[in-house]
C-alpha positions in Angstrom: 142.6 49.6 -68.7 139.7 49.8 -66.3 137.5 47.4 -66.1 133.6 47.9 -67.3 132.6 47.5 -64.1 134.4 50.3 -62.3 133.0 52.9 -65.0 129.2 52.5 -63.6 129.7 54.3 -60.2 130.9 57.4 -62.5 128.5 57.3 -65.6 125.4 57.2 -63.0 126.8 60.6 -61.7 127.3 61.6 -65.0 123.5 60.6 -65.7 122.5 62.3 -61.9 124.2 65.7 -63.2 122.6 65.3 -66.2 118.9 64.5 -65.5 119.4 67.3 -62.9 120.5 69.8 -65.5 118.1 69.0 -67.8 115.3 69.4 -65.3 116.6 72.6 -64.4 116.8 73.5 -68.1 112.5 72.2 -68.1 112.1 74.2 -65.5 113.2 77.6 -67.3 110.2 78.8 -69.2 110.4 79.7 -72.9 113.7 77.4 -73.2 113.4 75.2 -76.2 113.9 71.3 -76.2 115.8 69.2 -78.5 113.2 69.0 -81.0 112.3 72.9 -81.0 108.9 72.9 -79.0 108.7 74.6 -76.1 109.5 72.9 -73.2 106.6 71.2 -70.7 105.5 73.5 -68.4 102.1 72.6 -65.6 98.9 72.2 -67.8 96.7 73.4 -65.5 97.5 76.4 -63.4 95.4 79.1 -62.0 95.1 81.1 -65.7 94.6 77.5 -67.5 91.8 76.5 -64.7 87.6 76.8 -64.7 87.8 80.1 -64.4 84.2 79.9 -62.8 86.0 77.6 -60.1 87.8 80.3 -58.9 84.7 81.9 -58.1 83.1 79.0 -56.0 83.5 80.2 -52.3 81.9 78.2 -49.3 81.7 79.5 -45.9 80.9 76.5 -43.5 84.0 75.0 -44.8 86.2 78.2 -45.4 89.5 80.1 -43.7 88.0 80.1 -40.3 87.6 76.2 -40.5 91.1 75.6 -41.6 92.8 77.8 -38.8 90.6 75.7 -36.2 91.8 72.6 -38.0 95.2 73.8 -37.2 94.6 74.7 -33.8 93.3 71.6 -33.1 96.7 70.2 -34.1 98.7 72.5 -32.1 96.6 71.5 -28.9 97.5 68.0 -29.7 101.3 68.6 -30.0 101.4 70.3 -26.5 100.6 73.7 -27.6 99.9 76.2 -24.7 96.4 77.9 -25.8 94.3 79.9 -23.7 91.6 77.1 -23.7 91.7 73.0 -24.0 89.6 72.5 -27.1 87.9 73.6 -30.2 84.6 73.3 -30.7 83.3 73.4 -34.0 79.5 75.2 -34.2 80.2 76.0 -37.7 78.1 73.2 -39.1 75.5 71.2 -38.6 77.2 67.9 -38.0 75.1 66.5 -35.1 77.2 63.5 -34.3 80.1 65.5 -34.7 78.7 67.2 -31.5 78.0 64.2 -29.9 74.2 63.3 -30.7 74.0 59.7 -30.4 72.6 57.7 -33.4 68.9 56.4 -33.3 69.4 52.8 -32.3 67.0 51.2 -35.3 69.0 53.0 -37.9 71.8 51.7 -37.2 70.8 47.9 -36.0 68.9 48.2 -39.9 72.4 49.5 -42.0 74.5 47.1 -39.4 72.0 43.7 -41.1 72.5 45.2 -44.7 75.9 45.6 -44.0 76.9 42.4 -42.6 73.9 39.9 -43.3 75.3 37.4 -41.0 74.0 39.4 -38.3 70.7 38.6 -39.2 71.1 34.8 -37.1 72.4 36.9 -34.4 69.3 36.9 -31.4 70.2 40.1 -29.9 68.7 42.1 -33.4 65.1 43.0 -32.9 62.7 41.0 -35.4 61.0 44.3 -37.3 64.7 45.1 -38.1 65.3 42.2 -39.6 62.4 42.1 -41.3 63.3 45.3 -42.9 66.9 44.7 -43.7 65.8 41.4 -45.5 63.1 43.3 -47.6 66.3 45.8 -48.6 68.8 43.4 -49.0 65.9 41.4 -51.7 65.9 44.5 -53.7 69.5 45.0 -53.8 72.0 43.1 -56.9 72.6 40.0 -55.7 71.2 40.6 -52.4 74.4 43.1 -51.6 74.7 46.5 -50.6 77.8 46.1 -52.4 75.9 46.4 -55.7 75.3 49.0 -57.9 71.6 50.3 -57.7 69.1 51.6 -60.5 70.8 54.9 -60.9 67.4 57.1 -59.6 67.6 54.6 -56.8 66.7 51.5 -55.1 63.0 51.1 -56.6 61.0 49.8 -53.1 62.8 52.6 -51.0 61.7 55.3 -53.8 58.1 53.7 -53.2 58.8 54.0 -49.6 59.8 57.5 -50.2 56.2 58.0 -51.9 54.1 56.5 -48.8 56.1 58.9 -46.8 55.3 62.1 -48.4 51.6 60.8 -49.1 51.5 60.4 -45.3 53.0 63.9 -44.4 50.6 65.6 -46.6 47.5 64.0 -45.6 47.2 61.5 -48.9 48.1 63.7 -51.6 49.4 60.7 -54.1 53.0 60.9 -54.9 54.3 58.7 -57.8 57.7 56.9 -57.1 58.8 57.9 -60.8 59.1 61.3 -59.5 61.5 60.7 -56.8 65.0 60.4 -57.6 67.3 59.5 -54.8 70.4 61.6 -54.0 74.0 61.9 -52.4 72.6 64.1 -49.4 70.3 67.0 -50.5 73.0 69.1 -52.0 73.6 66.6 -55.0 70.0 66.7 -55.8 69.9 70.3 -55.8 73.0 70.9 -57.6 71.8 68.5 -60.3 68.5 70.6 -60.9 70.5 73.8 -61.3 72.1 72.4 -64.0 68.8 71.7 -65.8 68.0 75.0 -65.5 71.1 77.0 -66.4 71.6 78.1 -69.8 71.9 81.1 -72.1 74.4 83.4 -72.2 75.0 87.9 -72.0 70.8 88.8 -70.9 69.8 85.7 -72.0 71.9 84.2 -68.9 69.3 82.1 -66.4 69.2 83.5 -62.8 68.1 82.1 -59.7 66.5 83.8 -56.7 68.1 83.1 -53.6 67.1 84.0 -50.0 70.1 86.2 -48.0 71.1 85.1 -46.0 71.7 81.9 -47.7 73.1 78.7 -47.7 76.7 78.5 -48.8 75.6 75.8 -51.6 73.4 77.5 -53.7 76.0 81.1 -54.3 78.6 78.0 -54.9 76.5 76.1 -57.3 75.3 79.4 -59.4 79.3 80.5 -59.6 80.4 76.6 -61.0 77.3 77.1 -63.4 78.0 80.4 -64.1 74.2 81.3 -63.7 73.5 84.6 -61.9 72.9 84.9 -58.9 69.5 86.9 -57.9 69.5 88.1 -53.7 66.0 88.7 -52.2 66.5 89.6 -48.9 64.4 88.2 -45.8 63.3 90.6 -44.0 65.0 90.4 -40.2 62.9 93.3 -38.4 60.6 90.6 -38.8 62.0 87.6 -37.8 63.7 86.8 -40.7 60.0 87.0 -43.2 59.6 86.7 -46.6 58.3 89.4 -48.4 56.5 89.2 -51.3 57.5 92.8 -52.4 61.2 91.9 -52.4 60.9 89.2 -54.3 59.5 91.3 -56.9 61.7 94.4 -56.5 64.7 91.1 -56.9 62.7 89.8 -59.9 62.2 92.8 -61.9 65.9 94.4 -61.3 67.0 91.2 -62.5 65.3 91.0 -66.0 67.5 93.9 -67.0 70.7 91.6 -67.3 69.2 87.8 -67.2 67.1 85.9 -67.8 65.3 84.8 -63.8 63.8 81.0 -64.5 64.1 79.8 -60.7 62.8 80.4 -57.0 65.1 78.9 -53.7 63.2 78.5 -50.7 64.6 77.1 -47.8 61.8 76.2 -45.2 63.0 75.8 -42.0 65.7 78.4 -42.8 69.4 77.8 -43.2 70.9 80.0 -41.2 68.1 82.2 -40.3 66.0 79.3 -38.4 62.8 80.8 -39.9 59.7 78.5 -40.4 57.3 79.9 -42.9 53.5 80.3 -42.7 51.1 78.4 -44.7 50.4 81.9 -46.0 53.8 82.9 -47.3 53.9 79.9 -48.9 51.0 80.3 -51.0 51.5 83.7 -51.3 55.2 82.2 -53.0 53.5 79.8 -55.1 50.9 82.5 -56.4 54.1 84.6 -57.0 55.7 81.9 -59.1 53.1 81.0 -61.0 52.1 84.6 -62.0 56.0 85.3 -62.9 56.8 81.3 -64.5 59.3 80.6 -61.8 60.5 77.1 -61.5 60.1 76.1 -57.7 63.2 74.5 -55.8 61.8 73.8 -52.0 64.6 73.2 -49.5 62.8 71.2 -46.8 65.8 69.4 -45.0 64.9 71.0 -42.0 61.1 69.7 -42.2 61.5 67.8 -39.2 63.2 70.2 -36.9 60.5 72.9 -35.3 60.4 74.2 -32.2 58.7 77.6 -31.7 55.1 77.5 -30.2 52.7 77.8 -33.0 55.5 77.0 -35.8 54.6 74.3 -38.4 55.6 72.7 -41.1 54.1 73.1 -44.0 55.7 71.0 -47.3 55.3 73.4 -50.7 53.9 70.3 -52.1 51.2 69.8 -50.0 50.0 73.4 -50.3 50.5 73.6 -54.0 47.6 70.8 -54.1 45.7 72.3 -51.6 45.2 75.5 -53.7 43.6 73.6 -56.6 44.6 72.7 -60.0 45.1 76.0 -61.2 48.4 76.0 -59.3 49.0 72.1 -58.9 48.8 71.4 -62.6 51.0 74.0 -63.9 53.8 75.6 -61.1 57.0 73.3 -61.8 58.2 72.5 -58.3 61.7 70.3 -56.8 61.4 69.3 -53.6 64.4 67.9 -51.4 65.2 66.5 -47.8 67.8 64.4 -46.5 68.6 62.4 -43.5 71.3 64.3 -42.3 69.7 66.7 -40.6 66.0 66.2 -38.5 66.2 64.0 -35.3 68.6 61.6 -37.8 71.9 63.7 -38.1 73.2 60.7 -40.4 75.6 63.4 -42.5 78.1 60.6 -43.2 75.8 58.6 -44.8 74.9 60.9 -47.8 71.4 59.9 -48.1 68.6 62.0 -49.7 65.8 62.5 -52.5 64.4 65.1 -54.5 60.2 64.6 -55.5 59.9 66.6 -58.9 56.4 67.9 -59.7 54.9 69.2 -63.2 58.3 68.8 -65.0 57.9 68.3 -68.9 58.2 64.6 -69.5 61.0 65.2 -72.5 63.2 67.2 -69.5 62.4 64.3 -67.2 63.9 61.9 -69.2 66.9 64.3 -69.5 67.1 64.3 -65.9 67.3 60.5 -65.6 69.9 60.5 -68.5 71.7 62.9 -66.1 71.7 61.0 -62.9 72.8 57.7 -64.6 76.3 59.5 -65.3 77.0 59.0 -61.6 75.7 55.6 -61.8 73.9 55.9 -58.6 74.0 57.0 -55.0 75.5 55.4 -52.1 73.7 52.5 -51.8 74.3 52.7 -47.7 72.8 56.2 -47.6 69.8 54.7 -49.8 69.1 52.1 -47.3 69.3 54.1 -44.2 66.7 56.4 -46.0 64.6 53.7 -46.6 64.7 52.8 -43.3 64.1 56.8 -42.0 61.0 57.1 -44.7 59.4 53.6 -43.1 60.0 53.8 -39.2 58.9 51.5 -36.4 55.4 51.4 -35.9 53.2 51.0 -32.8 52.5 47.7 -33.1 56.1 47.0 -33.7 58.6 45.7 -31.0 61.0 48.5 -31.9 58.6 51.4 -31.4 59.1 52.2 -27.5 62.8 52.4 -27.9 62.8 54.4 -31.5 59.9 56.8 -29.7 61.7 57.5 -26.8 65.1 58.0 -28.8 63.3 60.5 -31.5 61.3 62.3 -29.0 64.8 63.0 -27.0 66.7 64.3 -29.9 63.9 66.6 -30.7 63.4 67.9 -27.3 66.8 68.4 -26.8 67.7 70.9 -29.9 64.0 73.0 -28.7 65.4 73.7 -25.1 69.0 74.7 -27.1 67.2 76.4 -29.3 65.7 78.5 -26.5 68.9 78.2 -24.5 70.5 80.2 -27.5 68.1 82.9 -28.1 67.6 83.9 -24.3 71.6 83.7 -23.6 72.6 86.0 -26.9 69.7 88.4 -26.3 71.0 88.9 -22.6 74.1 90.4 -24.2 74.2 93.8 -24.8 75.0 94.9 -28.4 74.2 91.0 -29.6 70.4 90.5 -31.2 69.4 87.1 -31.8 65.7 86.6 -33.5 63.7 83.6 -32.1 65.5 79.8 -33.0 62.0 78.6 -34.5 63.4 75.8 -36.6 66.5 73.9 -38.0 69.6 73.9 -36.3 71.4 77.2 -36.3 70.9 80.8 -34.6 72.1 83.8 -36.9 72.3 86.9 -34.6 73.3 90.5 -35.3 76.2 92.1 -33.8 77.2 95.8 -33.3 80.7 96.4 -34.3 82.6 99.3 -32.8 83.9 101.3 -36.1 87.5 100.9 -35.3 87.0 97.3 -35.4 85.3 97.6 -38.8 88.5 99.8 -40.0 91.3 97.4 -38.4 89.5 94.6 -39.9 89.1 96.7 -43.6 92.9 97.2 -43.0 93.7 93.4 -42.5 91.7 92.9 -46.1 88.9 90.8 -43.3 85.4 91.6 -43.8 84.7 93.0 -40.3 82.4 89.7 -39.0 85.4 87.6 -40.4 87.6 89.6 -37.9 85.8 88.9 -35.2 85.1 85.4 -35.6 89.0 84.5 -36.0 89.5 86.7 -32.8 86.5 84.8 -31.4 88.3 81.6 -32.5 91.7 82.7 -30.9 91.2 83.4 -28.0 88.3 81.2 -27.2 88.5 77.9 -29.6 84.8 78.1 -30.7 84.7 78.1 -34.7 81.7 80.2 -36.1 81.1 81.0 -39.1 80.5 85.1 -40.5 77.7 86.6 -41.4 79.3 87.8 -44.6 79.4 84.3 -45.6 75.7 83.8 -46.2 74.9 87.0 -47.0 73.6 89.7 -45.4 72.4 93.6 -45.9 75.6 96.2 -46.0 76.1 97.9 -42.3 75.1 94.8 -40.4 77.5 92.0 -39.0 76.1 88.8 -38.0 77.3 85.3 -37.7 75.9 81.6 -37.6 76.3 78.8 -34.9 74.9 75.9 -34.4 72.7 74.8 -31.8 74.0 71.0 -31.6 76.6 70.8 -28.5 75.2 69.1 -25.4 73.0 71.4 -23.3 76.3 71.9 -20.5 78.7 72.2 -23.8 76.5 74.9 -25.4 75.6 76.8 -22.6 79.4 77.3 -21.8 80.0 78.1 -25.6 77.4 81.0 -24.7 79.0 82.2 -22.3 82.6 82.5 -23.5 81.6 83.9 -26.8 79.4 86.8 -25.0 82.0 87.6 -22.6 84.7 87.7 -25.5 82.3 90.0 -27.4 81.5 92.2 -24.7 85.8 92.4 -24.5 86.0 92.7 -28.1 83.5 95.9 -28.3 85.0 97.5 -25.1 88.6 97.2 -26.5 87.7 98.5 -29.8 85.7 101.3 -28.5 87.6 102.8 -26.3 90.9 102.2 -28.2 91.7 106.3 -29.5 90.8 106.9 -33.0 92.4 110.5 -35.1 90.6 113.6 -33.8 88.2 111.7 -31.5 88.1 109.5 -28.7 84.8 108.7 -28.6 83.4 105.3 -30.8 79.8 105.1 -30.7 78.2 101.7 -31.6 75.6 101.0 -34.4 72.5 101.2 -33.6 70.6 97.9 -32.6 68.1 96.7 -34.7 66.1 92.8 -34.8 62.3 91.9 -34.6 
């Protein structure tokens, strides 16, 4: 007789051939289990899923980024490539790039961090000074803490005194202000306020094109329509009035258009709009009851002689009550972008304007389900909305640091204009603003029908060539948006001045490659490939 003992080893295989055939047996679909439902099969799969998810696509962060992710990791493992690193101008990460931080920013989130530091000599006193008014405000003195959920109150204030100092003392009330993670957040939160209806009754939102990847992402989650005006490039990327309103009216056939975008400096056009556009936009939204969402994370970064920044808030005021007590108007900026590039952070705020006091308190009700931002991107806002002063022993250094971020993007910005124009075949409008250069490209027609053949749109092609061969990571044209026959794509401007200039220079050389290979490579019935014609302000 054997003993109990000796009979596990052979009822565990037993209970291994078992469990394996009855997960084999699961795994069949439309088998039946022992208690006549069907067995479990993946609850969400592609046809269970949001099927407006599927639609959401974003660019800056799309196919191209994920080869170069995996390039990076083949260089690392020894890889022979025909050059020794990626570089990723596909988004405007500055410290990614290298841009150092701004010293006081980060000797102000190091106190609130770790308020030890604050007996520590070697921290300037108006940085203490300003961590200890932040930590005060904070739950038990702690970053650590939950906030209010529109945000810290004193740093909304702060955010106030800021915008009343940018626009010349126009008042702005902190119960407006609602801080954010990063711009985006803010602006995705709005949308959702505004969407609603369904079949012609569906809200739709005009957005510039070329665009930024956000917005087409947001309306497709929202499943809101969305409306393309497009700026006008002949013209250095303009805003037209009369496409707006060809847009607008097209639209009212199938929705229902409640919403204007602006983004001012542009994203990825670089535009900076004049005072008159802008009023000519506001005009244009208050005759046609738009609600206004202003873009302005860019506010701080413009370069182009005789370019300024004008906030929509500012001149909404300016042209009177007719227009400052009625046209609804978001507002939004951030402090990853300017001379700041804090992106990791995820600090921003949005300043609401004329919104109905009933849809205000919905809005509140709506933020408090995230229970607040980052309380480390609130503070470093706070600290980017109330910087050194003059009288202040931090001021030379913060001046000095500022002014050499700032400088440094205009002469890139020029840098990249003059070195893409000198290409023939590339057309790259004036860099006035922001942090990105969006030129036109000719594309022989047998690239455009190898790349139709490989299911690529044609600037999609190129840019994975581009990446290939070269290791810079760009981003296509088709990505933002852009009118049918032209090719374009975006780069940043943020790579040290030696970096950038080398990027230049590789990527025209590939392209002038790229459009001789494809051009005289023989095509049925003809051997000549003529290129499209050039066209640009």
């Amino acid at each position: 007789m054997q003993a109990v003992g000796s009979q596990e080893p052979g009822r565990r295989r037993a209970e291994q051939v078992g469990g394996r055939a009855l997960g084999q047996r699961a795994a069949e679909p439309g088998r039946m289990a022992e208690n006549g439902l069907a067995q479990r099969g993946k609850v969400l799969t592609l046809e269970s899923m949001n099927p407006f998810v599927k639609k959401v696509e974003y660019a800056v962060r799309g196919p191209i980024v994920t080869r170069a992710v995996q390039l990076e990791k083949e260089l690392q493992q020894g890889a022979k490539k025909p050059f020794s690193e990626v570089i990723r101008a596909n988004i405007g990460d500055a410290q990614a790039m290298g841009q150092k931080p701004i010293t006081f920013f980060r000797q102000v989130s190091a106190l609130c961090m770790y308020p030890e530091l604050l007996k520590d000599p070697s921290f300037p006193k108006d940085a203490k000074e300003k961590a200890q008014r932040l930590l005060a405000a904070c739950g038990g003195q702690s970053i650590g803490a939950y906030s209010a959920s529109p945000g810290i109150e004193i740093i909304r204030q702060d955010v106030a005194h800021f915008i009343e100092r940018r626009d010349g003392g126009i008042p702005s009330n902190p119960e407006n202000i609602f801080l954010s993670t990063g711009a985006s957040d803010a602006i995705v939160t709005i949308l959702k306020l505004l969407v609603s209806g369904e079949g012609r009754s569906r809200t739709g939102v005009l957005i510039p094109i070329p665009q930024y990847p956000l917005y087409s992402a947001a309306l497709a989650e929202l499943n809101a329509v969305q409306i393309n005006y497009y700026l006008d490039e002949e013209k250095c990327w303009a805003l037209d009035i009369g496409e707006l309103r060809r847009a607008l009216h097209q639209a009212r056939e199938h929705c229902h258009p409640r919403a204007l975008c602006i983004i001012n400096p542009g994203n990825p056009t670089g535009q900076v709009q004049s005072r008159q556009c802008i009023e000519d936009v506001i005009h244009f939204a208050w005759e046609e009851q738009l609600f206004l969402l202003a873009d302005e994370v860019y506010q701080d970064n413009v370069y182009a002689e005789g370019s300024h920044f004008h906030s929509f808030k500012k001149v909404l005021f300016e042209m009177g009550p007719k227009y400052s007590e009625s046209v609804e108007l978001a507002s939004f900026h951030s402090i990853s972008k300017g001379f700041m590039g804090e992106c990791g952070f995820r600090g921003g705020y949005m300043e609401v304007i004329n919104m109905d006091p009933h849809v205000l308190q919905q809005l509140t009700k709506l933020v408090s389900v995230r229970l607040c931002p980052p309380v480390t991107g609130q503070v470093l806002l706070g600290v980017v909305v109330n910087q050194p002063q003059p009288n202040e022993p931090s001021y030379p250094q913060f001046s000095r640091e500022k002014e050499a971020v700032l400088s440094a993007l205009a002469k890139k910005a020029r840098m990249t204009e003059k070195v893409l124009n000198q290409a023939p075949g590339i057309r790259c409008n004036p860099v006035q603003g922001a942090m990105y250069a969006f030129p036109q490209i000719q594309l022989p027609p047998l690239a455009v029908q190898e790349a139709k053949a490989q299911g690529q749109a044609p600037d999609m092609f190129f840019c994975l060539k581009l990446l290939e061969e070269t290791g810079i990571c760009i981003v296509p044209g088709s990505g933002f948006g852009q009118k049918d026959g032209t090719f374009h794509f975006r780069m940043t401007i943020l790579p040290p001045p030696e970096k950038l200039e080398l990027m230049l220079q590789k990527l025209t050389h590939f392209y002038a490659k790229f459009a001789q290979q494809y051009s005289q490579a023989p095509l049925t019935g003809s051997n000549n490939v003529e290129m499209m014609e050039p066209t640009g302000c």
